[in-house]
N, CA and C of each residue as an Amber inpcrd file, in Angstrom:
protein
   309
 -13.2850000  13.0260000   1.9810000 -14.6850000  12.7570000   1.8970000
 -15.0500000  11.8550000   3.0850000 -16.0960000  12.0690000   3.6310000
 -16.4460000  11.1870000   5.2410000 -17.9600000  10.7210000   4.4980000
 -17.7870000   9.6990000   4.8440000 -18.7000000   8.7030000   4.6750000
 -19.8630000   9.0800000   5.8860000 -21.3290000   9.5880000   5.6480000
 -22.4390000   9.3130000   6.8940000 -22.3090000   7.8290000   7.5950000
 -22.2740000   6.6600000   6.5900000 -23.0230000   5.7500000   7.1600000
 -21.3830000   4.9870000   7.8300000 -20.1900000   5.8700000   8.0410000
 -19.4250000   4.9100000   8.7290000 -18.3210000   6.0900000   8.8100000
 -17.5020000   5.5150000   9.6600000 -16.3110000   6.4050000   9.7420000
 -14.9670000   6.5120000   8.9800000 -15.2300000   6.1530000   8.1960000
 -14.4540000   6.2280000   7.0410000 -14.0180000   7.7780000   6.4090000
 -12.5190000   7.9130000   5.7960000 -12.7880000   9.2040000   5.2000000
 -11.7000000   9.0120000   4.3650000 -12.2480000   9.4260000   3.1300000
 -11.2010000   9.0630000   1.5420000 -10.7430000  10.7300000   1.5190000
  -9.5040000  10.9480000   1.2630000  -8.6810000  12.0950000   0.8960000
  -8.2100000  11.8480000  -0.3440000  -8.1300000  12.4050000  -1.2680000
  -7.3860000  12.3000000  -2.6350000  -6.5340000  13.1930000  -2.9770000
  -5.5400000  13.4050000  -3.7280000  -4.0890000  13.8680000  -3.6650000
  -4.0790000  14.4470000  -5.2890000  -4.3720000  14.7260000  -6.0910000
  -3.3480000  15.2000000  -7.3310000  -1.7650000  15.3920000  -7.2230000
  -1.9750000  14.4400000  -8.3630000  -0.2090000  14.6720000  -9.1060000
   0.5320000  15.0550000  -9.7960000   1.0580000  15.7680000  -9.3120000
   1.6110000  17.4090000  -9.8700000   2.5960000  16.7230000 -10.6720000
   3.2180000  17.0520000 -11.9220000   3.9760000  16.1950000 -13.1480000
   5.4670000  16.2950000 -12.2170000   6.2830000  15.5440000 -12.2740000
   7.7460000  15.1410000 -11.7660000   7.3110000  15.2550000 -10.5560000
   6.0930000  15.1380000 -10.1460000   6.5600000  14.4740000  -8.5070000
   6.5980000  13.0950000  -8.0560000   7.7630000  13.2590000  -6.7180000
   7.8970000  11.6800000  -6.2180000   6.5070000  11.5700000  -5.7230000
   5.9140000   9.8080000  -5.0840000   5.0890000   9.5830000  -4.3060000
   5.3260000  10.0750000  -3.1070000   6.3170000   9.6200000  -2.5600000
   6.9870000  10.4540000  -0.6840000   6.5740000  11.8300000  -0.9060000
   6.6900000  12.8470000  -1.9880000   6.3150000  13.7380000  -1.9390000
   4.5800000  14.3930000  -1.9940000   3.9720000  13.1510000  -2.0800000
   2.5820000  13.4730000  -2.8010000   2.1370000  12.9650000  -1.3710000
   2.6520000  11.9800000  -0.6940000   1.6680000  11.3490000   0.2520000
   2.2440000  12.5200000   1.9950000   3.2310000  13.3060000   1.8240000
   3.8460000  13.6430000   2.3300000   2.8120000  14.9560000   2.8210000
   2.3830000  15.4400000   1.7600000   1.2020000  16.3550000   1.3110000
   0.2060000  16.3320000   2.1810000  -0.1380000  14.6650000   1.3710000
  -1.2080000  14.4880000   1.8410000  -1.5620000  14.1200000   3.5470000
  -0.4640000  14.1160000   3.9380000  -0.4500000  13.4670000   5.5190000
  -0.7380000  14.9450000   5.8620000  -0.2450000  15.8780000   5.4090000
  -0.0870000  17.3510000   6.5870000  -1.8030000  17.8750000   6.2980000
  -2.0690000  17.7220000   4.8090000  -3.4300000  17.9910000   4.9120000
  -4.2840000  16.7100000   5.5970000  -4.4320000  15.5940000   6.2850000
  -4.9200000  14.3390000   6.9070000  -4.2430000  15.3680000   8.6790000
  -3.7090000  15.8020000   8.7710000  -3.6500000  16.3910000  10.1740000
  -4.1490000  17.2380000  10.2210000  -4.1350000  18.6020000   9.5760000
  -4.8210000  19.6100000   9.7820000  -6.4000000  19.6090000  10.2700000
  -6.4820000  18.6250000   8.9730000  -8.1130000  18.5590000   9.4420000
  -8.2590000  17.6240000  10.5540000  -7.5130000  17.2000000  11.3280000
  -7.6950000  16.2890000  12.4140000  -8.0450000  14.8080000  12.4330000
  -8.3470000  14.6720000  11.4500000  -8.2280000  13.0130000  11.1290000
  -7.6940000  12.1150000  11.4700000  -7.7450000  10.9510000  12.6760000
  -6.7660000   9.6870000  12.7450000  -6.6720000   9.1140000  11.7660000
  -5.6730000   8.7760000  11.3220000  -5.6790000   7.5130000  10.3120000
  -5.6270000   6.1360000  10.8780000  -6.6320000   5.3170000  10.3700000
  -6.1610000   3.9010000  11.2260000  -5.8170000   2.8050000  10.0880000
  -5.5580000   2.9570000   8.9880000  -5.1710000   3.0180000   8.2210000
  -5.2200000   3.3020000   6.5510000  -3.8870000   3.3350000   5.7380000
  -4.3850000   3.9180000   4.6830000  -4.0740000   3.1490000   3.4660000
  -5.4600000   3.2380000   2.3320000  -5.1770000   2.2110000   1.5430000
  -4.8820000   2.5510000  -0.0020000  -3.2200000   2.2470000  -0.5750000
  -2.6300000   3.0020000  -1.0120000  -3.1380000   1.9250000  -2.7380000
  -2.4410000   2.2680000  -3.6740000  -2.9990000   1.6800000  -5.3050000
  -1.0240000   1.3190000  -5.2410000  -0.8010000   0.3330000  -6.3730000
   0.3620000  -0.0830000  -6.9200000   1.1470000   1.0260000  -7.4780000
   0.8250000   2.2650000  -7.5340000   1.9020000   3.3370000  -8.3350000
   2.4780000   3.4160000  -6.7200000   2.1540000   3.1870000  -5.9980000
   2.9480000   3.8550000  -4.4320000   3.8640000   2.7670000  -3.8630000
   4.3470000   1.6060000  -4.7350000   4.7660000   0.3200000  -4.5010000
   6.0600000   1.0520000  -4.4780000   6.8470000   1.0340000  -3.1210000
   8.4740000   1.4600000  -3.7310000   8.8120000   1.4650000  -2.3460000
   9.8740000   1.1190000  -2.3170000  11.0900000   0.7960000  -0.8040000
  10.7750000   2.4760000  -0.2000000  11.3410000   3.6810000  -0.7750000
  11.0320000   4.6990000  -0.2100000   9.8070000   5.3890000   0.7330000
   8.3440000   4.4650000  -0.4650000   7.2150000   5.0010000  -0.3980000
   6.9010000   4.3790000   1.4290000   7.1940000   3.0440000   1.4100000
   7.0470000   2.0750000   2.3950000   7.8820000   2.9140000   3.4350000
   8.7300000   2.6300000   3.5490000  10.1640000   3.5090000   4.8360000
   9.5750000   4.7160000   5.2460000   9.2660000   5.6290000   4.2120000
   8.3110000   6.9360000   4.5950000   6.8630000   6.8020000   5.3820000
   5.9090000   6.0270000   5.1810000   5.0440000   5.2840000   5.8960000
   4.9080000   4.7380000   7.4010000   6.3720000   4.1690000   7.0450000
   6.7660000   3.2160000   8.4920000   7.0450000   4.2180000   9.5530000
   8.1270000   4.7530000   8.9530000   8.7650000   6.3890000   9.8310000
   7.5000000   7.2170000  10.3880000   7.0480000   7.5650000   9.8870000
   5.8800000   8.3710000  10.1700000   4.5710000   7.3760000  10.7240000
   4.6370000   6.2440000  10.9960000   4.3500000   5.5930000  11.9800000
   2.6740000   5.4050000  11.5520000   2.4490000   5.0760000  10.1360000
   0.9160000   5.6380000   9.2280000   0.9830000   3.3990000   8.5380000
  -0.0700000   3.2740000   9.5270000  -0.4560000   1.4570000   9.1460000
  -1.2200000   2.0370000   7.3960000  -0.3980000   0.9730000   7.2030000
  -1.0830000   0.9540000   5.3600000  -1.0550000  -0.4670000   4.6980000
  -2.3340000  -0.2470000   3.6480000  -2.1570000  -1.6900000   2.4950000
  -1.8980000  -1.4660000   1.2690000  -1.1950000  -2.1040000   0.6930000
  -0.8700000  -1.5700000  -0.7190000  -1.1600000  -3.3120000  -1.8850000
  -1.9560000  -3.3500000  -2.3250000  -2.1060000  -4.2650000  -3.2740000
  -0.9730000  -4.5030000  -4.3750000  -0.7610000  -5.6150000  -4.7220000
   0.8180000  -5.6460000  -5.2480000   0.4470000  -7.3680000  -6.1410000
   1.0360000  -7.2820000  -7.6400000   1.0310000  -8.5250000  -8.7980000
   2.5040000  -8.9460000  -7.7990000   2.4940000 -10.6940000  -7.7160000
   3.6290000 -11.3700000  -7.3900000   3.9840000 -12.0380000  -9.0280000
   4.8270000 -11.7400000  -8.9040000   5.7870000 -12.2710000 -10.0690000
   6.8140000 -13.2360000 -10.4230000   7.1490000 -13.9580000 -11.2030000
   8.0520000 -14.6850000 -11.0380000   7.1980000 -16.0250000 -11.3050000
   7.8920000 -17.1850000 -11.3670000   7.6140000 -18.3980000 -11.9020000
   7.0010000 -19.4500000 -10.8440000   6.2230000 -19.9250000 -11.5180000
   5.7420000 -21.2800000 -10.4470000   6.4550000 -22.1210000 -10.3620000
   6.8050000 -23.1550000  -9.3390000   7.8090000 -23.8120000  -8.9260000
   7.3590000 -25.6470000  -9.6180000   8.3440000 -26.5050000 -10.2920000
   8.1240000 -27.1230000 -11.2110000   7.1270000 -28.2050000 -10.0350000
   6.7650000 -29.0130000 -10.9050000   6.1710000 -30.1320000 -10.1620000
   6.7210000 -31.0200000  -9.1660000   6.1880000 -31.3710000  -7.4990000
   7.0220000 -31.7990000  -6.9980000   8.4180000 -31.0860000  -5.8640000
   8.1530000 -29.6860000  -6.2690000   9.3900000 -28.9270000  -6.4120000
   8.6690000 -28.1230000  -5.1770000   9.0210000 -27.9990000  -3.6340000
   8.2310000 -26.4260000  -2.9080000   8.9800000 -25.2740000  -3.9000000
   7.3890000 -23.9600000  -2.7290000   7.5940000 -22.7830000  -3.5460000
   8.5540000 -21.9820000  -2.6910000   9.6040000 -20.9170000  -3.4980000
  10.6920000 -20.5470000  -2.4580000  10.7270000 -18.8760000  -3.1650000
  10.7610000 -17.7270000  -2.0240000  10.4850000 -16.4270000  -1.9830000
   8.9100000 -15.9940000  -3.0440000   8.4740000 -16.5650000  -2.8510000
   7.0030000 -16.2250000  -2.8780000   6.0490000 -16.8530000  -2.5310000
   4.7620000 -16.1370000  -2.1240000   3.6610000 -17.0220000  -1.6420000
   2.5770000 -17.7340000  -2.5700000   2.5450000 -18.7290000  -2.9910000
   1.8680000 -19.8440000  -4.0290000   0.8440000 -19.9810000  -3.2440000
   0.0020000 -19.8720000  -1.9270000  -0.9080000 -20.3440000  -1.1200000
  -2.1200000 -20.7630000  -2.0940000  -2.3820000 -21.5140000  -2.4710000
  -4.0580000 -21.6670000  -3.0360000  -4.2000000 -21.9540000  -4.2570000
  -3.2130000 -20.9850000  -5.1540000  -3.7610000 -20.4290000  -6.1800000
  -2.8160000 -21.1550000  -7.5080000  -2.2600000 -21.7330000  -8.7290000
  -1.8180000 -21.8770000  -9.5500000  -1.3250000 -20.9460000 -10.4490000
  -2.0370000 -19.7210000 -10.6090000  -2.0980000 -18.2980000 -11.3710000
  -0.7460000 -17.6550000 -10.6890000  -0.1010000 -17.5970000 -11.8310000
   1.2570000 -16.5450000 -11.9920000   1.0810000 -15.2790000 -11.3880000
  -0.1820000 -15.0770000 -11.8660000  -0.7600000 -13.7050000 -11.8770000
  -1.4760000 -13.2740000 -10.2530000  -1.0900000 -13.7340000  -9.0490000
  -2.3390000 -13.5980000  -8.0140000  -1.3810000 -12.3330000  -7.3290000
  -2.4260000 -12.2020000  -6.6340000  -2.1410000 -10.7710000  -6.0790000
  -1.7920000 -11.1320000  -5.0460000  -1.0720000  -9.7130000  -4.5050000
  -0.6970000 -10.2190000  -3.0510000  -1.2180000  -8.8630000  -2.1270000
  -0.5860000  -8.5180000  -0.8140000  -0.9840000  -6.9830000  -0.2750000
   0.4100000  -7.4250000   1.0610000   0.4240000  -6.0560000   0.5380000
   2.0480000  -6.2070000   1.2840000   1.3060000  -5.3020000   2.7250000
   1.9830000  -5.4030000   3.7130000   1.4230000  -4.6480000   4.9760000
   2.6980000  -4.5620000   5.6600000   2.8390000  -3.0950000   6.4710000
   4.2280000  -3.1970000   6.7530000   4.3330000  -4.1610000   8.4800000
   5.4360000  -4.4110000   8.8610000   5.6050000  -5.9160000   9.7890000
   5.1640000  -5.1250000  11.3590000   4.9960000  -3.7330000  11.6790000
   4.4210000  -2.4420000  12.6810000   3.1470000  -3.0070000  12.3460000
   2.0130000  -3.0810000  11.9490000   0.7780000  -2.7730000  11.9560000
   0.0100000  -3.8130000  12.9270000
């Protein structure tokens, strides 16, 4: 779908039952060429969160954001925060957006 008022263009994918994501976005890249489309980048939902999904992305050389829950415990009082980013926020729950280290 191309947006008039900007250059934007949303493609959407159906998911065919037992398929991988690599396989769905894999799809979707050959139909994103055909029609000639640059991608400058693409902005993916949390079901596409996966070491594979990412590596497949990178390889194929496609800048992407993927929104992502950080997990894991807040660090006690007093105490820095160590393998996750605490920036700001107190909430267990904050989001993060992973971007691959190419873009």
């Amino acid at each position: 779908m191309v947006s008039p008022e900007s250059d934007e263009t949303e493609l959407r994918q159906r998911l065919r039952e037992h398929e991988s994501t690599v396989t769905v976005l894999r799809r979707l890249l050959e139909r994103i060429r055909v029609a000639g489309v640059k991608i400058r980048w693409m902005l993916l939902d949390r079901a596409f969160f996966s070491a594979a999904v990412m590596q497949f992305l990178q390889d194929q050389n496609v800048p992407f954001v993927m929104p992502v829950m950080l997990r894991g415990r807040l660090p006690k009082k007093g105490r820095p925060a160590t393998g996750r980013d605490c920036g700001g926020s107190n909430d267990s729950r904050q989001a993060g957006i992973v971007t691959p280290s190419r873009v």
